[in-house]
Rosetta silent file (secondary structure, phi, psi, omega in degrees, C-alpha in Angstrom):
SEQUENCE: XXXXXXXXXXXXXXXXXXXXXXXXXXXXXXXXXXXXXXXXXXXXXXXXXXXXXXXXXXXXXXXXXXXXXXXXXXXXXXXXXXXXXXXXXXXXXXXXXXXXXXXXXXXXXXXXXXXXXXXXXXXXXXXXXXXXXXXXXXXXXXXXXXXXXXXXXXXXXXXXXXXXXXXXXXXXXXXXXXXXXX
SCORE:     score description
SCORE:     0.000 S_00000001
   1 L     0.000   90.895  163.412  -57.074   -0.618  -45.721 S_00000001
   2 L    52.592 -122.266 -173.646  -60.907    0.922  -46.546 S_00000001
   3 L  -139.466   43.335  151.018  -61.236    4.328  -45.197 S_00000001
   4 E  -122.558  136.184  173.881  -59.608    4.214  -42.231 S_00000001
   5 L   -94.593  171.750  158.611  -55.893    4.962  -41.375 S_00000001
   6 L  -142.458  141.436  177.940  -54.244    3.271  -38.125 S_00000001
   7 E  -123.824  150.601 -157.970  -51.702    4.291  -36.516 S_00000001
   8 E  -126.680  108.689  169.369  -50.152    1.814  -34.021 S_00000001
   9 L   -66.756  176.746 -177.356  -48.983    3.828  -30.808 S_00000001
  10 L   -86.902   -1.795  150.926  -45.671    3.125  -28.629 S_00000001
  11 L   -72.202  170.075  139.340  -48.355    1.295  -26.052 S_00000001
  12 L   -51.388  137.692  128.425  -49.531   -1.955  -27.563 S_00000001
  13 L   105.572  -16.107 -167.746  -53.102   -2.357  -27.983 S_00000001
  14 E  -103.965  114.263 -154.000  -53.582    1.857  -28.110 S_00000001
  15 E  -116.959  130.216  139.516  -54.521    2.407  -31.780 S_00000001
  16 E  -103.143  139.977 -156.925  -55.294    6.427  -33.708 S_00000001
  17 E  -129.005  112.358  168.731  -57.502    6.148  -36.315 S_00000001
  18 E   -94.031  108.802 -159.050  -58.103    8.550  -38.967 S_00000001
  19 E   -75.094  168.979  173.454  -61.077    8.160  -41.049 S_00000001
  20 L   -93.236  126.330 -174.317  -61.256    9.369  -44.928 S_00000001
  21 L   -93.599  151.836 -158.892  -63.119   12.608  -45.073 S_00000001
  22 L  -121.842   97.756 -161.990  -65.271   12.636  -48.248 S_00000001
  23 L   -93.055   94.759 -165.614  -65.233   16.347  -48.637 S_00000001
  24 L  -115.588 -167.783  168.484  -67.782   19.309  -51.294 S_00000001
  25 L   -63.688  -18.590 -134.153  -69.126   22.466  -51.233 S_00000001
  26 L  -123.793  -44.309 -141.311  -72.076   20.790  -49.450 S_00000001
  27 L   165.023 -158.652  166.475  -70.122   19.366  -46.262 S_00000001
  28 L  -159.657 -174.822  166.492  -68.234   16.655  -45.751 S_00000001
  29 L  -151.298  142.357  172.382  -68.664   12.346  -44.863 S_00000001
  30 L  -171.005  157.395  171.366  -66.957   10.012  -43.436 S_00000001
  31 L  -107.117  135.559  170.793  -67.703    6.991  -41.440 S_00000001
  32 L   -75.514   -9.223 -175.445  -66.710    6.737  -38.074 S_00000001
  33 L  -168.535  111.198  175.029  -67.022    3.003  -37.159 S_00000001
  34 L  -123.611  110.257  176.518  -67.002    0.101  -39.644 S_00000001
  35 H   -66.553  -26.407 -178.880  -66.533   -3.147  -38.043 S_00000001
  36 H   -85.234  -20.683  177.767  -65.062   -5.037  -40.732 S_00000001
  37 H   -72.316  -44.401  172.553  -62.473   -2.343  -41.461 S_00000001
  38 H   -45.142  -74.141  174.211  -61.854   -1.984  -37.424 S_00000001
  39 H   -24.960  -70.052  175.028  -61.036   -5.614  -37.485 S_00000001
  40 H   -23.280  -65.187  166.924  -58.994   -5.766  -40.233 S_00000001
  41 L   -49.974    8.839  171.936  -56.999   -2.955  -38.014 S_00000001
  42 L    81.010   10.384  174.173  -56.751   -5.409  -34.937 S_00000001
  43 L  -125.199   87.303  163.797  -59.836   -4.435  -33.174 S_00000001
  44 L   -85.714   80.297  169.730  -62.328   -6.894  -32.950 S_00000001
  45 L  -124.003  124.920  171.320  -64.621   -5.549  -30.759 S_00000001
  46 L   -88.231   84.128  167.853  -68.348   -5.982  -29.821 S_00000001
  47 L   -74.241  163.560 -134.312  -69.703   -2.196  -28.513 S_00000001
  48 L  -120.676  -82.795 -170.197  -72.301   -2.414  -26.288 S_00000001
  49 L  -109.661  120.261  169.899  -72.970    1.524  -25.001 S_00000001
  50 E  -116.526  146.025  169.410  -72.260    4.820  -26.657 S_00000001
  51 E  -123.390  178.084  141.571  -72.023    8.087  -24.796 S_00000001
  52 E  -156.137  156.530 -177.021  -71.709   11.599  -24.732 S_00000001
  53 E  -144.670  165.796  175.323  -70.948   14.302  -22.839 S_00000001
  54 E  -116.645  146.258 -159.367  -70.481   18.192  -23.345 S_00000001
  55 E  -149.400  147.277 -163.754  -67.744   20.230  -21.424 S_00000001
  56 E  -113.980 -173.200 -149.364  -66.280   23.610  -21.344 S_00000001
  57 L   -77.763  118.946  167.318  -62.861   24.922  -21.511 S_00000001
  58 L   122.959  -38.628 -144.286  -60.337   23.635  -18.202 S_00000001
  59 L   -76.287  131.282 -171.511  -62.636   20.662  -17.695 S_00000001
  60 E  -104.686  124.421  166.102  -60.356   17.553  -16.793 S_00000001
  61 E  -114.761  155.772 -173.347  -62.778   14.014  -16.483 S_00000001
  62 E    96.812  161.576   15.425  -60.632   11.399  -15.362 S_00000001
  63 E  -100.387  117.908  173.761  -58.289    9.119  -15.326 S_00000001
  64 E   -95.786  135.787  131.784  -61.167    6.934  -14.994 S_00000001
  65 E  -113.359  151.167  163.793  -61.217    2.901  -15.457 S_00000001
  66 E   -71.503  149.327  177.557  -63.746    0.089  -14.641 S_00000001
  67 L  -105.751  -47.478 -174.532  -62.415   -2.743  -12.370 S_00000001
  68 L  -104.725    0.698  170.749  -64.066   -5.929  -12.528 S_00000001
  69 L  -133.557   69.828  161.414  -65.873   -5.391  -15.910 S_00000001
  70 L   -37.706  145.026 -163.414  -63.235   -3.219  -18.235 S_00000001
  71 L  -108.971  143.807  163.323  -64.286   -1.405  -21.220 S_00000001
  72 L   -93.500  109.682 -177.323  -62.664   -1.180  -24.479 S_00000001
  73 E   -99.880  150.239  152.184  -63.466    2.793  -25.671 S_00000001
  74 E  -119.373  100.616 -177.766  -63.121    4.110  -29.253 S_00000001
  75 E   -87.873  135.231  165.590  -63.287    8.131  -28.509 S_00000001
  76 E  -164.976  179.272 -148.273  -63.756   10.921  -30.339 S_00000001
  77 E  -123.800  140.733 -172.858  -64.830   14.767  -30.214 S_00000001
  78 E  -120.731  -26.172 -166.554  -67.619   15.784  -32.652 S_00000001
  79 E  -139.978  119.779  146.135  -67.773   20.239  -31.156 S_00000001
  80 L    88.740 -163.603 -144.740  -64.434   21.505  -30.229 S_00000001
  81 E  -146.865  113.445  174.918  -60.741   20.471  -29.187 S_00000001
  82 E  -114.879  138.458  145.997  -59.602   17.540  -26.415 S_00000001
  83 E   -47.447   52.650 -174.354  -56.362   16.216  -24.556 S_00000001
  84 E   -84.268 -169.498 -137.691  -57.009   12.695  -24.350 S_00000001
  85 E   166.579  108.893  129.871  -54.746   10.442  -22.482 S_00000001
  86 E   -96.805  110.188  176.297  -54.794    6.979  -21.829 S_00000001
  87 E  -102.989  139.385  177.286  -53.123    5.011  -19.258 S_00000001
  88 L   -18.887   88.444  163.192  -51.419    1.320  -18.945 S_00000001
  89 L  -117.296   37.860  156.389  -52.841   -0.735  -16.280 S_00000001
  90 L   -97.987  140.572 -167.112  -52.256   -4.110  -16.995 S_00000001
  91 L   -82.378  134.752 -177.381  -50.492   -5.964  -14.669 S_00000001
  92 L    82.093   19.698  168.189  -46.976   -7.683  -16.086 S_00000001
  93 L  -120.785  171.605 -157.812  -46.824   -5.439  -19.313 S_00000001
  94 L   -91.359   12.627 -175.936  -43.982   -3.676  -20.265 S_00000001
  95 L  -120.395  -22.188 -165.788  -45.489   -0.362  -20.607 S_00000001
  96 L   -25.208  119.863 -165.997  -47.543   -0.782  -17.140 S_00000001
  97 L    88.390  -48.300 -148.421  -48.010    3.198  -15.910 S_00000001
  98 L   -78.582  149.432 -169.098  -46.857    4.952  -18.917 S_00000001
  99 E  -116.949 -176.955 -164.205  -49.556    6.725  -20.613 S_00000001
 100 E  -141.933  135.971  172.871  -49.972    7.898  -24.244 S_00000001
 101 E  -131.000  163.900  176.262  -52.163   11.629  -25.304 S_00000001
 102 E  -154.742  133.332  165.581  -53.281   12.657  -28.341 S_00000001
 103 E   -82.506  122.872  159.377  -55.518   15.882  -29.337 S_00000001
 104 E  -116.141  128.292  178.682  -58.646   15.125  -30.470 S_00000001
 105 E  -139.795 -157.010  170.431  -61.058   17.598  -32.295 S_00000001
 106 L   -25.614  -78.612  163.051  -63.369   18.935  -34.532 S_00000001
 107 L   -29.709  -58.988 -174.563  -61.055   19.549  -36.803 S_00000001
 108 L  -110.588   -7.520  168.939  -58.812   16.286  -37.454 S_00000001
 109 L    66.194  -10.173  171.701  -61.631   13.995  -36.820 S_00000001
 110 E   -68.664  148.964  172.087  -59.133   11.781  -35.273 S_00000001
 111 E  -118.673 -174.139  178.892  -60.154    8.821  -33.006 S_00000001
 112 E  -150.189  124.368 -163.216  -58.633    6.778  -30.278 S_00000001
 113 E   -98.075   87.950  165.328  -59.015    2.898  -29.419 S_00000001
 114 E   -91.849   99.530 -178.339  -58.184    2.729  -25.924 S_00000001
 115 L   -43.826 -177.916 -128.970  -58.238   -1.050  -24.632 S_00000001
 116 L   -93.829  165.301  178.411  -59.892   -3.003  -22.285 S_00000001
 117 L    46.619   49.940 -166.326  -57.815   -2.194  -18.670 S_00000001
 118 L  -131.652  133.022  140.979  -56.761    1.683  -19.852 S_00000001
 119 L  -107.377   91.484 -170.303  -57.176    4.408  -17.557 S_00000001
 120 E  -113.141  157.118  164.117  -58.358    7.179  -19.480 S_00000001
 121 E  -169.384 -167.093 -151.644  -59.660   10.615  -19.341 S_00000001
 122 E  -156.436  171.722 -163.074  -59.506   13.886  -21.064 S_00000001
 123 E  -136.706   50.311  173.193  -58.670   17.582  -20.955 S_00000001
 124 L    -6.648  114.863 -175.844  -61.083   20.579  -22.654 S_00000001
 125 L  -116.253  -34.916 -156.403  -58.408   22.921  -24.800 S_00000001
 126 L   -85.448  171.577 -172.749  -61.335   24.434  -26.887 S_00000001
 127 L   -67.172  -31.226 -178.528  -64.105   27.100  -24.901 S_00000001
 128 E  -122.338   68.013 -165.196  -66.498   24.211  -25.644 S_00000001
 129 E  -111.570  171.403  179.975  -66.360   20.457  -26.760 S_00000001
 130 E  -139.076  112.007  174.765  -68.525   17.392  -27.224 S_00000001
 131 E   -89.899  131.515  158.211  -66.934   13.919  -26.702 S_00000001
 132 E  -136.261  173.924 -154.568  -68.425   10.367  -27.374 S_00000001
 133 E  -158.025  111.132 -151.187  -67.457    7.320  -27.080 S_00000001
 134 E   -92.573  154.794  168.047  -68.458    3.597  -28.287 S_00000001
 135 E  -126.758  155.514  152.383  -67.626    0.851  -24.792 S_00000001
 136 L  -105.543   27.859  169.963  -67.770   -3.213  -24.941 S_00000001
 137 L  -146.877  175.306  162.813  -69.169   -3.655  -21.580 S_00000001
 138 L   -55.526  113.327 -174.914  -71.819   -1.874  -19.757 S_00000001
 139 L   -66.271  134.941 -173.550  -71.020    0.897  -17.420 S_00000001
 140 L  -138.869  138.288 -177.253  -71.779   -0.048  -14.103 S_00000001
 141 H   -62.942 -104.410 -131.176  -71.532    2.906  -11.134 S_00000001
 142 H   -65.093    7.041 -165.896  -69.983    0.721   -8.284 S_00000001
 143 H  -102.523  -29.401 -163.123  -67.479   -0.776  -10.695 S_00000001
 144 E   -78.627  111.912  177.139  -65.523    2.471  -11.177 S_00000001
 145 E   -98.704  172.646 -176.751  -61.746    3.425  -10.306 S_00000001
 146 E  -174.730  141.874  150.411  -59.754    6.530  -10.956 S_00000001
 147 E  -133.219  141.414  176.647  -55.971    7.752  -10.203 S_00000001
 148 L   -36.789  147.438 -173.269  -55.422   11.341   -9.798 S_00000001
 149 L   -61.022  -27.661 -100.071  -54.825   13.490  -13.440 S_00000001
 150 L  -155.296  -17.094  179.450  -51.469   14.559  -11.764 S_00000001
 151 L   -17.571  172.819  162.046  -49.988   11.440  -10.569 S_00000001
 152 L  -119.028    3.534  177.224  -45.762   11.927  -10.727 S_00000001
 153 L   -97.241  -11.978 -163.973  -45.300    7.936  -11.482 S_00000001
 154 L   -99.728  -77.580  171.774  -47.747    8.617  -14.415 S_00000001
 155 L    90.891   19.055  155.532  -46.058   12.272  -15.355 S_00000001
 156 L   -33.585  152.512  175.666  -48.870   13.079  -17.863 S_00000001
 157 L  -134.255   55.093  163.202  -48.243   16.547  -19.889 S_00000001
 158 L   -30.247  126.577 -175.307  -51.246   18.096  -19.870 S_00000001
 159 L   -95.777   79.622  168.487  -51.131   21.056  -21.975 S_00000001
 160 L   -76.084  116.962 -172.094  -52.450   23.277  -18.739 S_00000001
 161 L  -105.383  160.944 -178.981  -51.755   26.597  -20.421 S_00000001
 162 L   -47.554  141.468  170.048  -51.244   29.628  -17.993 S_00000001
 163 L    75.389    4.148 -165.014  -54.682   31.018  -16.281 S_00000001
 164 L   -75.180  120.293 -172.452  -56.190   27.749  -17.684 S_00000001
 165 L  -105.577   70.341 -152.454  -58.588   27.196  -14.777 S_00000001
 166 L   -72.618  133.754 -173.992  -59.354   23.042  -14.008 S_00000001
 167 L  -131.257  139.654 -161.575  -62.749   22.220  -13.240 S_00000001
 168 L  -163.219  125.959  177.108  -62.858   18.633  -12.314 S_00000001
 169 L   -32.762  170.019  165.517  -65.749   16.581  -10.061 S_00000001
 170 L   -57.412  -92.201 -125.825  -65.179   16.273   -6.188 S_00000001
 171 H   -44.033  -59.120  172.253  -64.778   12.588   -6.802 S_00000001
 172 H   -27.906  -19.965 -153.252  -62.187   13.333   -9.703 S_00000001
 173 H   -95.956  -14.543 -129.353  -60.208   15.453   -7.084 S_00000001
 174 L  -134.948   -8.561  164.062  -60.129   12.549   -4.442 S_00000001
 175 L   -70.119  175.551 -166.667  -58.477    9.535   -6.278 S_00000001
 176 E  -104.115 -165.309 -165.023  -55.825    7.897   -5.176 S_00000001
 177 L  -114.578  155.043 -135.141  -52.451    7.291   -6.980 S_00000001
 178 L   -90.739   41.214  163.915  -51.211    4.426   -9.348 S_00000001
 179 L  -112.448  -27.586 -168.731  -49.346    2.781   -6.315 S_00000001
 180 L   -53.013  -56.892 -161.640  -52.573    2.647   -4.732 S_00000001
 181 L   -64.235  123.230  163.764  -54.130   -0.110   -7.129 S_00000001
 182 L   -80.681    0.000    0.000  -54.164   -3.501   -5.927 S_00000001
């Protein structure tokens, strides 16, 4: 397969993908997004929108999803060191709730293909990081759900470490829980 590994997670459909770092004296390379090599890997996806955003140490975004126009993300951290965490929300699968994390950083360059109907968000471990993210639909403000980081049906295992101090929007603070979703 190219220059990309895949790793096929215990959700379906939740893929980590390590690219081949081309490494000197100089630097390093690597590519971060090849569509025919993505494919190959089971992701045939047309993105749309890339983001970024920068975030300091405690900050939890999330667990955010879109509702009637769902995004397919491929995430990854370019400054610093993230929890991310996707969760299951398709209705009828056999995984439905349970979520999957992975650290992504600087450092390992690892990414994460979280599918279309995923609730995801993320967790600042380093004093600083900078996350982007490729989507296949548009972002649209009124379209946007969230269930609390903290659910107990979800049972994420945030690596909170003692004195770790979570800074998280109002809105973030104020979702409701994964019984909630109709």
């Amino acid at each position: 397969m190219g220059q990309i590994e895949v790793q096929e997670c215990e959700i379906e459909g939740i893929k980590l993908i390590s690219p081949q770092v081309f490494g000197d004296k100089r630097g390093y390379f690597m590519e971060t997004y090849r569509y025919d090599q993505f494919k190959e890997a089971g992701i045939d996806v047309e993105f749309v929108q890339d983001n970024q955003s920068a975030s300091t140490k405690g900050v939890l975004r999330g667990l955010h999803f879109q509702i009637e126009h769902p995004q397919d993300k491929l995430v990854r951290v370019i400054k610093g060191e993230v929890f991310d965490v996707a969760v299951d929300l398709r209705k009828g699968s056999k995984t439905y709730g349970k979520w999957f994390g992975a650290v992504l950083s600087e450092e390992n360059k690892k990414q994460l293909f979280v599918p279309k109907n995923f609730a995801h968000g993320f967790l600042v471990l380093s004093d600083y990081a900078e996350f982007c993210y490729k989507c296949s639909d548009f972002y649209r403000p009124g379209d946007e759900g969230g269930i609390m980081y903290n659910d107990p049906a979800i049972g994420v295992e945030w690596p909170i470490t003692e004195g770790m101090e979570l800074i998280m929007s109002d809105r973030d603070k104020k979702w409701g829980y994964l019984g909630d979703i109709t």
